[in-house]
Steps between C-alpha positions, in 0.01 A plus 500: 500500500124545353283215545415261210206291404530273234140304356435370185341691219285396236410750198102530473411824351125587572232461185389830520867650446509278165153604397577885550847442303272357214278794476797773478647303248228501294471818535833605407520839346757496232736803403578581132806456353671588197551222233823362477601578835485142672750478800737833373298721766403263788292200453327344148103575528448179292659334668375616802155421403557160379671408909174650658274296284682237574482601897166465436399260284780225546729556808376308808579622831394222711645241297840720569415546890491100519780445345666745716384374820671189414781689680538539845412846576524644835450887675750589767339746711807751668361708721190562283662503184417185257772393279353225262790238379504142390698244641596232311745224647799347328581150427829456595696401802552817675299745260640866557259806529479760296297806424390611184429822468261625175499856354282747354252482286478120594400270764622169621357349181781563316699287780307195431707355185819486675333352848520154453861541312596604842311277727570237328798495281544133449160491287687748279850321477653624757620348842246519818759644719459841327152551626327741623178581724404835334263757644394690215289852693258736352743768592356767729221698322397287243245232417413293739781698759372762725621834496565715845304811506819781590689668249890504476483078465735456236682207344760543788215397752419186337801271623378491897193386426609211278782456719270462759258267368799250320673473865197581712199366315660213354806405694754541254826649716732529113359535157534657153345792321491527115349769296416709205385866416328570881625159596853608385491846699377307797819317543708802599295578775441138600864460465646848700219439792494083520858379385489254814136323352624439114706231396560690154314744290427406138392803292435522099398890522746805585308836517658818525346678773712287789801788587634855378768410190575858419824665496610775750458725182141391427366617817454840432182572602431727177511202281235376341355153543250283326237266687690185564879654445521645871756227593696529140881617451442811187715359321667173586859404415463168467353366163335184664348743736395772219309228341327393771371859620431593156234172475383618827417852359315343214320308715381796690421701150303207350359327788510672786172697503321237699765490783456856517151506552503263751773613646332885509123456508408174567160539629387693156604195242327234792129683469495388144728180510224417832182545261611355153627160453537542145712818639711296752539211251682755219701665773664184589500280198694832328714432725561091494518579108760761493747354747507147403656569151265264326287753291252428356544115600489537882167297530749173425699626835199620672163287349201678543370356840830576664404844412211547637519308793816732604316782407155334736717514774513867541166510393292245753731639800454894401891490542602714198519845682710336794728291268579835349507658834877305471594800265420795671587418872835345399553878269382740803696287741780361330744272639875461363816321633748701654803611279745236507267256688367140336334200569782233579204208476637247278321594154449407148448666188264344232562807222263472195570778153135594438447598893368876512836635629760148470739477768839593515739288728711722633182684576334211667817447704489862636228399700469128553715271607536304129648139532293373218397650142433412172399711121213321358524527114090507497197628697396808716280643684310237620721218508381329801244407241651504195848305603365296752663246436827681525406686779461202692827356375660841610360524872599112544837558427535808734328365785705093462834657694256725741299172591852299572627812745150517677538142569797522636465822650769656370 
């Protein structure tokens, strides 16, 4: 097993960084646009202008580093590679731990709101012996996480180094994994490669990229198929599942230009995303706009200095062409369960309507192991945010019978 060196952390990011993020914003050059096009073709340029000036005018960044070294941050060195995480401790009698995994275009920011809900339920109505010591990780490649310099390090890489540092760096033998969008696909991997280290898997995100669901007929090779549709039956029989693939293929029509790029030619879109803030702030806040389902009220789900403090996260660390990096490894080296294979780790199923491509049970149950699952009436995308409160509800009544078997050990 690789070595591991855990120290604490504290987020300090050099003057002179700030100072030369100042100056480019300042001098921000601005493309035209036609009038009346506001977010139809990508993102508003009023609005756009409005968030830098208030990047610069208004948004403090040291006020939001102190507040978030009021967490307990910490580096775990494995074998050279730094994986930044915080560790916060629950308040219970025999907290259990779990890993929470973010996705993509975020960072562990928007993992913050439903910390304490988990750490320590009974402050939020609920009873003590549901709670949990999280680790919440800048997952490999982004912000303050480093990324390894080889290529072919996909998403299916990622579980033996957490693996490692949950049981290695920080002792814990059995623990659970929950996650959306990257967090999400990370389960499957964490799940086929470490079923002995989870307790359960809790996942609110079901991709379709995770095993081939075509029909002998469909694998002519002289068919044709669209970006994202590799994996998809032609035509599916059932109507649950024609639905499903058809929002996937709007998806891929209407949003999936970005995946493709980064997917394809990563290194091209990071030169500019590297050099422009303004050009890195539009690229994700498109993005958190778009997906959440809020329109144009998404700043009362995601105020301002949320915003940009996700968004200074790839920018102080320089992360944004190895976050990315994510994309196009896990697309030239793809990973996919065997046919007829699944992860038998206990799992559950938080499914939201307004996620980019909602899950289908019998769909989720072709690949996990699915003893728990609700439909949520409301929320999407980002509902580790959005339904906290929920969320937290939902992963304490998963884990309560997984606790009682670990104790006993059956």
């Amino acid at each position: 097993m690789p070595s591991v060196a855990v120290r604490r952390h504290a987020i300090d990011v050099p003057q002179p960084v700030l100072d030369d993020l100042r100056e480019r914003l300042a001098r921000t050059r601005w493309p035209g646009e036609i009038p009346g096009t506001g977010w139809s073709r990508g993102v508003d340029m009023a609005y756009m202008k409005e968030l830098v000036g208030y990047w610069l005018d208004e948004y403090d960044w040291r006020a939001q580093e102190a507040k978030l070294n009021e967490l307990d941050h910490f580096k775990g060195d494995i074998d050279g590679l730094d994986i930044h995480f915080i560790h916060k401790e629950g308040k219970g009698p025999d907290p259990m731990p779990l890993f929470l995994m973010h996705g993509y275009p975020w960072s562990f920011v928007l993992l913050l709101k439903i910390l304490p809900m988990l750490t320590d339920p009974a402050s939020y109505g609920g009873d003590p012996t549901d709670a949990f010591t999280v680790v919440v990780p800048s997952i490999i490649g982004f912000g303050l996480s480093d990324y390894p310099m080889q290529q072919g390090f996909g998403f299916q890489h990622h579980p033996e180094q957490y693996d490692t540092l949950m049981r290695k760096g920080l002792g814990y033998a059995r623990y659970g994994i929950e996650g959306g969008d990257w967090g999400g696909f990370l389960t499957a991997p964490f799940g086929h490669y470490f079923p002995g280290s989870l307790i359960g898997i809790h996942l609110n995100c079901l991709f379709p990229r995770l095993g081939d669901e075509r029909e002998p007929e469909d694998k002519d090779p002289d068919i044709l198929r669209g970006l994202g549709m590799k994996w998809a039956p032609v035509k599916p029989k059932d109507p649950e599942m024609l639905r499903y693939w058809k929002r996937v293929e709007q998806y891929w029509i209407d949003e999936g230009a970005y995946c493709h790029q980064q997917m394809t030619r990563p290194q091209t879109l990071a030169v500019g995303m590297t050099d422009s803030p303004a050009g890195l702030a539009a690229w994700i806040v498109e993005k958190w706009r778009a997906w959440c389902g809020w329109g144009d009220d998404f700043e009362n789900l995601f105020p301002r200095d949320m915003i940009l403090t996700n968004i200074m996260l790839y920018w102080i660390s320089n992360s944004f062409w190895s976050a990315i990096r994510l994309y196009s490894e896990s697309y030239y080296h793809p990973w996919e369960l065997a046919p007829g294979s699944r992860i038998e780790v206990p799992t559950a199923v938080a499914a939201y309507p307004h996620e980019l491509a909602p899950i289908v049970r019998q769909r989720a149950e072709r690949y996990y192991n699915v003893v728990h699952y609700n439909d949520y009436s409301e929320g999407g995308h980002f509902a580790i945010h959005e339904r906290a409160e929920e969320m937290a509800a939902d992963l304490r009544e998963f884990f309560r019978p997984l606790r009682a078997k670990e104790a006993t050990g059956a």
